[in-house]
C-alpha positions as CSV (number, residue, x, y, z in Angstrom):
1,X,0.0,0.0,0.0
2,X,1.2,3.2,-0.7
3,X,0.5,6.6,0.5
4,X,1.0,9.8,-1.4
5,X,1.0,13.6,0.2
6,X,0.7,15.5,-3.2
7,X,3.2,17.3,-1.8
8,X,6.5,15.7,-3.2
9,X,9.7,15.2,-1.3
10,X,11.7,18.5,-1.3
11,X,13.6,18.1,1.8
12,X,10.9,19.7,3.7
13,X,8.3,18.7,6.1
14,X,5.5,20.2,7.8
15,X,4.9,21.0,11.3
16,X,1.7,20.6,13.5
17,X,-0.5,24.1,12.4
18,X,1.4,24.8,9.3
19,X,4.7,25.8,7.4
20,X,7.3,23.9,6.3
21,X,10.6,23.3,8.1
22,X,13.5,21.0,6.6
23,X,14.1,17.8,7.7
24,X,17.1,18.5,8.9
25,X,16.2,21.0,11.1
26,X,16.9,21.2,14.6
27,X,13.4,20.9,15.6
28,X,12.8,17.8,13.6
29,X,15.8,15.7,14.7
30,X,14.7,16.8,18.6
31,X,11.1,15.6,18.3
32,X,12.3,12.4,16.5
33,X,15.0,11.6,19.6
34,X,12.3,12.8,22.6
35,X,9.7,10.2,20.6
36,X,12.5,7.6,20.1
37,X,13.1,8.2,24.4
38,X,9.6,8.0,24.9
39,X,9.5,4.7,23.3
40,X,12.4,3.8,25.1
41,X,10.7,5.0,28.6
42,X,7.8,2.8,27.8
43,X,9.9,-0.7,27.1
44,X,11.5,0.1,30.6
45,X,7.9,0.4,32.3
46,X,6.7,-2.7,30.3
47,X,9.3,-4.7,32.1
48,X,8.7,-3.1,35.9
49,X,6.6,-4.7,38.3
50,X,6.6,-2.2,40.8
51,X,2.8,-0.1,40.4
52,X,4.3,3.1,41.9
53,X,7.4,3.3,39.0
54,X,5.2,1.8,36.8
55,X,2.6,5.0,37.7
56,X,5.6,7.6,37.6
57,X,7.4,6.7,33.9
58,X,3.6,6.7,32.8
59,X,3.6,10.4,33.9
60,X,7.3,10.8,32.5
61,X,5.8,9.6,28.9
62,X,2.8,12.2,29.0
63,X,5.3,14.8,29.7
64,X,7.4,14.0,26.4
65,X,4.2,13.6,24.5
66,X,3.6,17.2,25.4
67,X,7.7,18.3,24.7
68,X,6.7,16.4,21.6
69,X,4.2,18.1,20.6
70,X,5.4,21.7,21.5
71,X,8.3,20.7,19.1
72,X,6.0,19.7,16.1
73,X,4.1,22.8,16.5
74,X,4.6,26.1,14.3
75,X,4.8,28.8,17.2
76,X,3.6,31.1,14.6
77,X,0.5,29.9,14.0
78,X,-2.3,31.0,16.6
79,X,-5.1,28.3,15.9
80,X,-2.7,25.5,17.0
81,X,-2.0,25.9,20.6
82,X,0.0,22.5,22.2
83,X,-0.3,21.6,26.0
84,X,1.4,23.6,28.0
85,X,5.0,22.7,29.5
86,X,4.7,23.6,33.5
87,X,7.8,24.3,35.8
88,X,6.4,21.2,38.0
89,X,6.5,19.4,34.5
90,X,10.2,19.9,34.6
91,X,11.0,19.6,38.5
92,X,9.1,16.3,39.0
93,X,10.6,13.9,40.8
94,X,9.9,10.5,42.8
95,X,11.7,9.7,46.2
96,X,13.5,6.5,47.1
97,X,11.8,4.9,49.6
């Protein structure tokens, strides 16, 4: 099966909201690495037993889903507006017990 864009293969791709970046660009290769960590993130919980760690790289992976999708948004466009990223998004932490 294939899929076609109509929009041909110039190098360029096109973020959440609009406009056209290249592939190459910074923004591009740093949602594909947070997305290739999330994925990680998840493999790691898969394999815990523990419900509390388990609960807390669950939050972890909703956090880079919302990095992710401030990245693949066009900050110049007004109608799409991501999640916002929250100081406690940034500061959480879990204690050793």
């Amino acid at each position: 099966m294939k899929i076609y864009t109509k929009t041909g293969d110039d190098g360029s791709t096109m973020l959440f909201g609009g406009g056209r970046v290249s592939k190459a660009h910074l923004r591009i290769e740093t949602y594909g690495t947070t997305d290739e960590l999330n994925a990680h993130v998840g493999l790691l919980r898969d394999h815990l037993t523990d419900t509390e760690h388990r609960a807390f790289l669950h939050d972890v992976q909703n956090m880079l889903f919302v990095v992710g999708a401030n990245l693949a948004t066009n900050p110049e466009k007004t109608k799409a507006v991501p999640p916002p990223i929250a100081e406690t998004d940034i500061t959480a932490t879990r204690t050793r017990n």
